[in-house]
Phi, psi and omega in degrees: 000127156296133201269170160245003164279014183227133182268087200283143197229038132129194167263155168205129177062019179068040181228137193257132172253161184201157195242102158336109178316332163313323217286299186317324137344267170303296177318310180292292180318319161335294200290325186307310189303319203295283176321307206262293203280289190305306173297338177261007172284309198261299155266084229260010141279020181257138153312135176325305149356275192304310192281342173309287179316304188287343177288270197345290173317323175295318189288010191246351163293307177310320147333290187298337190282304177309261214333313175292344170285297227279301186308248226336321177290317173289331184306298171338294179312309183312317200293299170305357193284311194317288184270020163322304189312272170001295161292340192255341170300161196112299192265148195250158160301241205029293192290333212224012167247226214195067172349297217255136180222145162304093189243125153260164172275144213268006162277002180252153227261157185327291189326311186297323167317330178256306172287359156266322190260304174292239169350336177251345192215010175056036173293195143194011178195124198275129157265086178307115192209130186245352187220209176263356200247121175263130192269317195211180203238125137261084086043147142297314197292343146312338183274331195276002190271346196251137170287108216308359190266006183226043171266334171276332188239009167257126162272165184291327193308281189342315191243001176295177177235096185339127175309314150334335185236016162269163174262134165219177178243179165253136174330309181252038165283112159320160195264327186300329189290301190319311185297300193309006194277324194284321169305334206278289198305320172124003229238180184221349166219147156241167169245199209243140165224148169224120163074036180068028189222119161276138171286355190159182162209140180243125181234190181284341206272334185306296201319279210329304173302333177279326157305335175285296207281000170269013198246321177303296161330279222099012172275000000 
């Protein structure tokens, strides 16, 4: 499936790369905090100029490192496609997702959200709970539909995306299925529910790993 928020910007290794729309975003936002507060907090003689440039560049690392992770991983899959199916029959989300998930409360607000979570702790995708009961999905490219002057008074509830109108799996959806839910949709995670109560998330980067350490085993 074609996504249409990602902008492709070619192959490296027969690995197709794309740029999220969200990323423009993120990135001017970096840079701005880096250029107007930080770097002139610390270096209060460089020309103005110089905190716009050394912001950009700082800000573009974190990107590069992720792209570089994230390749390391597709490699890993390429290097592995013959026997992929194979290997992942048998095995369930249950075994390869990921129990601990990142839940916010569905009263905090964008702003708090890009600066505690996104930025202070590099999440990038939310389980929404307004109780002990989790409700919605939060996504960066949802923060990226609001306009930043309305991120101090838009809530996670507001801008989430209900679970209902999510694709999700059951613990014991095959891993081979799972992946393919995520291609049909278009997606890098879904999340794992039992009984309308989510259990865990599962993303490809779970799978991938979990495809490394069963091909090491010999299972």
């Amino acid at each position: 499936m074609k996504r249409h928020n990602v902008i492709p910007l070619g192959r490296l290794l027969g690995i197709p790369i794309g740029l999220d729309y969200s990323w423009f975003l993120i990135f001017a936002a970096l840079t701005w905090s880096l250029a107007v507060s930080c770097f002139p907090a610390g270096f209060r003689h460089w020309p103005p100029m110089l905190y716009w440039e050394i912001g950009a560049i700082t800000a573009l690392m974190p990107f590069a490192s992720v792209l570089l992770h994230e390749l390391g991983h597709s490699v890993v899959a390429v290097r592995f496609k013959v026997p992929v199916q194979g290997l992942l029959a048998g095995h369930t989300v249950a075994q390869a997702m990921n129990s601990q998930y990142d839940a916010v409360p569905a009263d905090l607000t964008l702003q708090q959200l890009v600066d505690e979570y996104v930025f202070g702790a590099g999440r990038r995708c939310f389980v929404v709970t307004p109780d002990d009961n989790a409700v919605g999905l939060m996504k960066l490219h949802r923060i990226r539909d609001v306009s930043h002057e309305r991120w101090p008074v838009t809530t996670a509830g507001e801008m989430m995306m209900p679970l209902e109108r999510l694709k999700r799996l059951s613990p014991d959806t095959g891993l081979w299925s799972a992946l393919q839910l995520m291609d049909r949709a278009g997606v890098n995670q879904l999340p794992v529910m039992t009984d309308s109560r989510v259990v865990g998330m599962l993303t490809r980067e779970d799978a991938i790993t979990f495809l490394r350490t069963v091909r090491e085993l010999g299972d």
